[in-house]
C-alpha positions in Angstrom: 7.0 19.9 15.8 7.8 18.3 12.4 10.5 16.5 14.5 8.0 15.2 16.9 5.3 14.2 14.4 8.0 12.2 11.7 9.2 10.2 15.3 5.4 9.1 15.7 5.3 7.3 12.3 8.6 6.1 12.4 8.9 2.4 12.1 8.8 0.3 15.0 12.8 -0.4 16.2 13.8 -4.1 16.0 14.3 -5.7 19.3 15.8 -9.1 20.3 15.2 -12.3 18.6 12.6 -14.4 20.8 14.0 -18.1 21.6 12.6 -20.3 19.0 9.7 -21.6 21.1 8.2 -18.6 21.7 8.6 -18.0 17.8 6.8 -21.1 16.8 3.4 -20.1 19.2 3.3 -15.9 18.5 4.1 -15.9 14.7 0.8 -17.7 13.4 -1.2 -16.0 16.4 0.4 -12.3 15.2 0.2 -13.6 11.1 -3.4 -13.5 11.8 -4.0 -10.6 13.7 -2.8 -8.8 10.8 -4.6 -9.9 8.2 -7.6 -9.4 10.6 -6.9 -6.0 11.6 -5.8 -4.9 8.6 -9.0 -6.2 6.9 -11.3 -4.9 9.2 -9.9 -1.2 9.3 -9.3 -1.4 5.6 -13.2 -2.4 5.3 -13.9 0.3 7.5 -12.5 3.0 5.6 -15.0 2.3 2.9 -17.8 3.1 5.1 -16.6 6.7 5.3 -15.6 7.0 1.6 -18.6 5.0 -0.1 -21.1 6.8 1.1 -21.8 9.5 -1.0 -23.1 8.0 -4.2 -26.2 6.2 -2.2 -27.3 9.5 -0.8 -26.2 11.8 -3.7 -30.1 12.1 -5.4 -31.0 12.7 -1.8 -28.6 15.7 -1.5 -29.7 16.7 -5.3 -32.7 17.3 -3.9 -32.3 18.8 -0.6 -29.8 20.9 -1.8 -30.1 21.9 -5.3 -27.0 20.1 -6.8 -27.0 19.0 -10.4 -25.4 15.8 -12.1 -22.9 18.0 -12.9 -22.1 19.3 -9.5 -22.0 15.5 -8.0 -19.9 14.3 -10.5 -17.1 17.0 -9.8 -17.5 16.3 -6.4 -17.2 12.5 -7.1 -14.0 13.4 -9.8 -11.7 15.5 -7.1 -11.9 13.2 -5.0 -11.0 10.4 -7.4 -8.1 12.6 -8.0 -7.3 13.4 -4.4 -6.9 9.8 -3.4 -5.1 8.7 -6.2 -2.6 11.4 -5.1 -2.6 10.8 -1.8 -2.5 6.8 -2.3 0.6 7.5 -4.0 1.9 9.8 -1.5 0.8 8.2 1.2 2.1 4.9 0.1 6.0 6.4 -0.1 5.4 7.9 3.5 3.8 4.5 4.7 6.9 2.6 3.2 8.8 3.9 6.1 6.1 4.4 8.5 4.7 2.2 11.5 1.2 1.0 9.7 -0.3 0.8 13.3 0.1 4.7 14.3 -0.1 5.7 10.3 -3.6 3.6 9.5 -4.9 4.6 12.6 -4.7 7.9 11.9 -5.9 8.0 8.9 -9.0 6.3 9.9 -9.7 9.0 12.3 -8.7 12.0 10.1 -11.3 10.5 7.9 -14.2 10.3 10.2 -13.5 13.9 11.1 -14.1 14.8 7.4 -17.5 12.8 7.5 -18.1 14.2 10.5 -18.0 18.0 9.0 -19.2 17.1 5.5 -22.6 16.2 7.1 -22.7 19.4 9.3 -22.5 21.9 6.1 -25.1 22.7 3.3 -22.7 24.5 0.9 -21.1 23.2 -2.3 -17.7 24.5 -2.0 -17.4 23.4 1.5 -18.3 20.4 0.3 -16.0 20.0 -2.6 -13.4 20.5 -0.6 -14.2 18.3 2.4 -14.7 15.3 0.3 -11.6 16.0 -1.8 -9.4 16.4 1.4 -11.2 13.1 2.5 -10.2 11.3 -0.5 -6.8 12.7 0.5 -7.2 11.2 3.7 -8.3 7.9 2.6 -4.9 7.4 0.9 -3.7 6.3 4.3 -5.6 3.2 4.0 -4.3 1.2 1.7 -0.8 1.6 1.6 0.0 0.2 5.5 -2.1 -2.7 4.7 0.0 -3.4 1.8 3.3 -3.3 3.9 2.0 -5.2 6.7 1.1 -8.3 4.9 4.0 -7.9 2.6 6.3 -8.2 5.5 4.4 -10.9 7.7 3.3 -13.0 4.5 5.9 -14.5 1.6 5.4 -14.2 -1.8 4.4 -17.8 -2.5 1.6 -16.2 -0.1 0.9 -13.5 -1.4 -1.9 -14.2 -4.4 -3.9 -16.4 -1.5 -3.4 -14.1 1.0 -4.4 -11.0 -0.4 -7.8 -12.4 -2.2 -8.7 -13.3 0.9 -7.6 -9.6 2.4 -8.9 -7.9 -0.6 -12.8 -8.9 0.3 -12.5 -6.4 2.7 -13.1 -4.0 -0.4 -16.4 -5.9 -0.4 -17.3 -6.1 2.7 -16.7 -2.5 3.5 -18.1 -0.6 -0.2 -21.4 -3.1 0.0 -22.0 -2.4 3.8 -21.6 1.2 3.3 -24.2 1.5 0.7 -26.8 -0.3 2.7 -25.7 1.4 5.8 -25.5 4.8 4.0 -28.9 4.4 2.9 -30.5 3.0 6.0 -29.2 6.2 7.5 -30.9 8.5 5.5 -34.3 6.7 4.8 -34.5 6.8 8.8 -33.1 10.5 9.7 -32.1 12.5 6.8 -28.9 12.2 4.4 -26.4 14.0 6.7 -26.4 10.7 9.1 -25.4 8.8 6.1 -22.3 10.8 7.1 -22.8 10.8 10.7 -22.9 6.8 11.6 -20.4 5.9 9.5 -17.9 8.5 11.2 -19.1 7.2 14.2 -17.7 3.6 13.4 -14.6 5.1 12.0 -13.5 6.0 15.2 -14.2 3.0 16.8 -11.8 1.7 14.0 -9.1 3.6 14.5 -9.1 2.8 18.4 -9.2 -0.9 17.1 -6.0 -0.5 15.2 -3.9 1.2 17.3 -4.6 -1.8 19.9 -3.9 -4.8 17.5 -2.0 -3.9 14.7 1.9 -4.1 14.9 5.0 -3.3 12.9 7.4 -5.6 11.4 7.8 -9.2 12.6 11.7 -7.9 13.6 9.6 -5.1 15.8 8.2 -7.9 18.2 11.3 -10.5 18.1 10.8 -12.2 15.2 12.3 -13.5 12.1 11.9 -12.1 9.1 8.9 -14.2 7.0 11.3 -15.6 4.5 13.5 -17.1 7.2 9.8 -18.4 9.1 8.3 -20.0 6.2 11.9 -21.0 4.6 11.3 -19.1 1.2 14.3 -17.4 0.5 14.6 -19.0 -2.8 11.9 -17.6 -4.6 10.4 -18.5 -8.4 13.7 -18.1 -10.0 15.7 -19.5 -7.2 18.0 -16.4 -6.5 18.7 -15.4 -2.8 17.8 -11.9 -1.9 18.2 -9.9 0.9 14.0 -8.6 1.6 15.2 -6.4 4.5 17.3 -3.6 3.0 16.1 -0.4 3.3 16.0 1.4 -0.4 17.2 5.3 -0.7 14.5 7.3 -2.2 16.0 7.0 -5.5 15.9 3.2 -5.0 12.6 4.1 -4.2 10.8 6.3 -6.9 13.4 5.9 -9.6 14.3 2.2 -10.1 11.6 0.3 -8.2 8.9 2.7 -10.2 9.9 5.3 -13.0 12.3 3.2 -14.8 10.1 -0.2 -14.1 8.0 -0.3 -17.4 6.1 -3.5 -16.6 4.6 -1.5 -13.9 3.6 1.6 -16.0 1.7 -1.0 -18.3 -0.1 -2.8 -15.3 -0.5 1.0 -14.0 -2.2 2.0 -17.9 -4.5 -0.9 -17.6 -5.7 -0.6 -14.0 -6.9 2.8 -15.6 -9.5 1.5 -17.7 -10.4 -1.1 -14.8 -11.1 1.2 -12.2 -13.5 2.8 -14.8 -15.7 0.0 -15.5 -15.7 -0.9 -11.5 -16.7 2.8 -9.9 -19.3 3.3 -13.4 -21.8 1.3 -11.6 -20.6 2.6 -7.4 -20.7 5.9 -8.0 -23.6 6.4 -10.6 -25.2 3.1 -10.1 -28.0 4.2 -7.5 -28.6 7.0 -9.3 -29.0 4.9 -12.9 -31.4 2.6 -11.6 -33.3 5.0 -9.8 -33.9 7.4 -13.0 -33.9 4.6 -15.4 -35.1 1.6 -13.8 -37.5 3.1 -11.0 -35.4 1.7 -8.5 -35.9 3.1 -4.8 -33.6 4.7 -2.8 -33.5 1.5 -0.8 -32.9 -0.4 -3.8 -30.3 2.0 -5.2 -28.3 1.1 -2.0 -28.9 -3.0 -2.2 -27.3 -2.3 -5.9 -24.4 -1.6 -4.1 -24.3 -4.4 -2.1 -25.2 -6.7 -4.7 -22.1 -5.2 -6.9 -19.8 -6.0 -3.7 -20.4 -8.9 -2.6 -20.5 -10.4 -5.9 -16.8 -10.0 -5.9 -16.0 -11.9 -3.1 -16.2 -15.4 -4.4 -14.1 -14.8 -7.1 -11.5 -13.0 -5.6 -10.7 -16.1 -3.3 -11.0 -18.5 -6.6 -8.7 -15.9 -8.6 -6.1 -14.9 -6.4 -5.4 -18.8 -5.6 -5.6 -19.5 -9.2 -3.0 -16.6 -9.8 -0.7 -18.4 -7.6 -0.9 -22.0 -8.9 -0.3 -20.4 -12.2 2.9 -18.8 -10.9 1.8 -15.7 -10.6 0.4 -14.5 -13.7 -2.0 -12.4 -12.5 -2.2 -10.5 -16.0 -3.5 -13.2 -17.7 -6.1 -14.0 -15.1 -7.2 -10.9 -14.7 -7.9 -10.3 -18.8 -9.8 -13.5 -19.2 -11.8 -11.8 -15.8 -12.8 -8.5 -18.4 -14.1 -10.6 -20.9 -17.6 -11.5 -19.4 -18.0 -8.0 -18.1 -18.8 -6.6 -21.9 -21.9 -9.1 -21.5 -23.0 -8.2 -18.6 -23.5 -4.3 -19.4 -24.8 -5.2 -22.5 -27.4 -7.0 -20.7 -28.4 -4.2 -18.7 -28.3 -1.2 -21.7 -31.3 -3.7 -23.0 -32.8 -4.7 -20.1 -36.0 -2.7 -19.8 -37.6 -0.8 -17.1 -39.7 -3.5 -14.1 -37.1 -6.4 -14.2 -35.3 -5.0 -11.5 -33.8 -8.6 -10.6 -31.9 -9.1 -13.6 -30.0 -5.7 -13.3 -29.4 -6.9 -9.6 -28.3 -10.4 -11.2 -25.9 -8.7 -13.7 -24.5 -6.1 -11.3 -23.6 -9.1 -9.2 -21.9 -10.7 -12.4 -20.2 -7.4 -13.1 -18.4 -7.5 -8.8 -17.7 -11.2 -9.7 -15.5 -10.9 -12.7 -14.2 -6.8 -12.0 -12.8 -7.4 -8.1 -10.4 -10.0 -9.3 -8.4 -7.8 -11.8 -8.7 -4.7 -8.9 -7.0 -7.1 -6.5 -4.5 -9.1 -9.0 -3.1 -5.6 -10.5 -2.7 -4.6 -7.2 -0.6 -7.4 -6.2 1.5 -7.0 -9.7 2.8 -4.0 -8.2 4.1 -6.1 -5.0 5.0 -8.6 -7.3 7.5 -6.3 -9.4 8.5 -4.4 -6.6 11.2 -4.8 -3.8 8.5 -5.2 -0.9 10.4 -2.3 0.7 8.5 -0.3 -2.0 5.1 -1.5 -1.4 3.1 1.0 -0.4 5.2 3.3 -3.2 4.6 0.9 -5.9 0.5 0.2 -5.4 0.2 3.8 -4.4 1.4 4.7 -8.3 -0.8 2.1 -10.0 -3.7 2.8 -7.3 -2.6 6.7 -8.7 -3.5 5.5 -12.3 -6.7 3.3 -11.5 -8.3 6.8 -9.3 -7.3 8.9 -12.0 -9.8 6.2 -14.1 -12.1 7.2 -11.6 -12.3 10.6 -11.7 -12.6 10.8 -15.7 -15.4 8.4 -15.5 -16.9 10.7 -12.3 -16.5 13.9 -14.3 -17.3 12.7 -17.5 -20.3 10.3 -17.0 -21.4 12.9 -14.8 -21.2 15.8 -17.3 -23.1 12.9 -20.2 -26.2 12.6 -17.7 -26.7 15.9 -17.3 -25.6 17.4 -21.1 -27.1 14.4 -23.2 -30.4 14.3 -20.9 -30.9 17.8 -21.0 -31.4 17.0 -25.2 -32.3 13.2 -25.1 -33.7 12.3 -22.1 -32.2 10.5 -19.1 -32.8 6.7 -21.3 -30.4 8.3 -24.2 -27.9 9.5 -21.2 -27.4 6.6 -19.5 -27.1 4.5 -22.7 -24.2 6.7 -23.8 -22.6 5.9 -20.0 -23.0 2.6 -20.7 -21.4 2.7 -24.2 -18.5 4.4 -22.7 -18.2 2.0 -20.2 -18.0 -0.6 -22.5 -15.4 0.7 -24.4 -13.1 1.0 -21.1 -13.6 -2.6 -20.5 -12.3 -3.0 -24.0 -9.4 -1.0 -23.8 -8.0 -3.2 -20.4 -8.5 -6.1 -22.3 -5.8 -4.6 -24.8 -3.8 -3.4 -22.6 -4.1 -6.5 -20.3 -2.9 -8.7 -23.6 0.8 -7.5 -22.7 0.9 -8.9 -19.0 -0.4 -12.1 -20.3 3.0 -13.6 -19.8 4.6 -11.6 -16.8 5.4 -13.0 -13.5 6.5 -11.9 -10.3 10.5 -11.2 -10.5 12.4 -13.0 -8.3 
């Protein structure tokens, strides 16, 4: 059986080079149905991951849960799909991204599905944390698929313009989430979004492909002439790495990518503060509604999208550095939390202005420190390399999930829910601080050659 399963994720053979005709018409039409694909399934998945935090005062409510309780549901996940990112991404590495995302996509809809049929808190504890499990799939193929079918002169462009799928997908899935349960109850902010899932994962296995090699075609470097890369050395992109290769000297022993790893820590604090405990912030704080708490999370998205096409082609007409761009991205952040620890109570809009402010200057370092780890890899170990620093940036998650979670309930309980979120936002703060040191040490590094 283990036989049979490894053989259906094994990468697609190579076949026979197409005449060069045929070459010139199906590369651009196959170049884009995989960034297309590959955005929309990766956009998807964020439906069926995002949309707990929306709902989660809803499920307080109906179910008795605490802060507490939500935030170590929120935290094991974190944890879960920081582990299975980085497992996921070794498997994917050597996997065909069309049957592996697939997949996952549909593994993941049959966790929504369940999580929405139960009323218990272990059950849910652990279907949400096998979910984030899951959800490690997603990533990881996408990251192979446009590393093989785009070149790195590419690649900053390319993947700002793939990365809004982040947006796309977390914002819908607020406002969908939401919409769900203001019309039924919260369990169909569970329900619909599994539904679309599936209809995903159909949608992948029909247009996403393997390799270029895997439908007669060249390899990218030979179609868009870029075998000399930024230092002008000639590499051969197509060797396959032993797992040594693999873990040891593309990741353990590379210390440029433990830094950019350390910093995406603190990053992926200050962007999931406001996703996960946003809604539930504005609604105790700022007497947002539930409707509200889920346009927050649009707002937050979509704010991002701009400036992830600006910075990722900025990135690359800056050869690369996307360490330094993503620093001088931080900086504005500390303002805009600030403004919202003194914003009072009634001025809704300008927490809504600021969150947007927040998306537009955090998405850009969560998509350029993503591509660092393509950047300093061999792009044979993609999905291994982004699935360690992805491993780092969910570990930032979960401290922030179980520790802002445990402030709101332990500081309320003494201070009031004004004197909780305050401290959040403090902390917060602080994290936004730290990447900025951290981020200081990349300010010079470029993609190796």
């Amino acid at each position: 059986m283990l036989g049979r399963l490894k053989s259906s994720f094994a990468p697609a053979p190579h076949i026979e080079p197409l005449p060069e005709d045929q070459v010139k018409k199906k590369y651009p039409r196959l170049r884009w149905a995989i960034l297309e694909s590959t955005f929309l399934g990766y956009a998807t998945f964020y439906l069926v991951r995002n949309n707990l935090s929306p709902v989660s005062a809803d499920m307080e409510h109906a179910l008795g849960y605490s802060h507490d309780q939500v935030g170590n549901i929120l935290a094991l996940t974190a944890i879960a799909y920081g582990l299975g990112k980085f497992l996921m991404g070794s498997l994917s590495d050597r996997a065909n991204p069309r049957v592996f995302m697939a997949t996952g996509l549909l593994m993941t809809a049959v966790c929504n599905f369940a999580f929405g049929s139960v009323a218990d808190y272990s059950l849910h504890l652990i279907l949400w944390t096998l979910n984030g499990f899951i959800q490690g799939m997603g990533w990881p193929p996408c990251g192979r698929s446009i590393g093989h079918w785009y070149s790195v002169r590419e690649r900053g462009s390319i993947f700002a313009v793939w990365n809004v799928a982040h947006n796309v997908g977390g914002g819908i899935a607020g406002v969908l989430a939401a919409w769900a349960a203001g019309n039924w109850d919260w369990r169909y902010a569970f329900y619909v979004p599994g539904v679309l899932a599936v209809i995903g994962a159909v949608y992948l296995f029909w247009r996403l492909r393997d390799t270029p090699q895997s439908v007669g075609l060249p390899p990218v470097e030979q179609y868009k002439d870029d075998y000399l890369l930024y230092e002008g050395e000639r590499k051969d992109h197509e060797q396959e790495l032993s797992t040594r290769a693999l873990f040891v000297d593309n990741i353990l022993k590379n210390k440029t990518l433990w830094l950019v790893a350390l910093a995406n820590f603190f990053v992926y604090v200050v962007r999931y503060s406001m996703l996960d405990w946003g809604p539930m912030y504005l609604r105790e704080v700022k007497d947002a509604s539930l409707g509200s708490g889920g346009l927050a999370v649009l707002v937050l998205e979509f704010g991002g999208i701009p400036s992830t096409l600006l910075m990722g082609w900025l990135s690359d007409r800056m050869g690369g550095r996307r360490g330094m761009v993503s620093l001088l991205c931080m900086i504005p952040i500390i303002a805009a939390f600030a403004g919202i620890m003194i914003n009072p109570a009634g001025r809704l809009w300008l927490d809504m202005t600021l969150l947007a402010v927040v998306g537009f200057f955090v998405y850009p370092p969560v998509m350029l420190l993503g591509v660092s780890a393509l950047d300093l890899t061999s792009k044979k170990a993609v999905g291994t390399a982004a699935g360690f620093v992805g491993l780092f940036g969910y570990l930032g998650r979960s401290a922030q999930a179980k520790g802002f979670g445990w402030m709101a309930d332990s500081i309320g309980a003494s201070q009031g829910k004004e004197a909780a979120w305050n401290a959040v936002l403090w902390a917060i703060l602080a994290a936004a601080g730290m990447s900025i040191i951290l981020l200081a040490f990349t300010w010079k590094i470029k993609p190796r050659a």
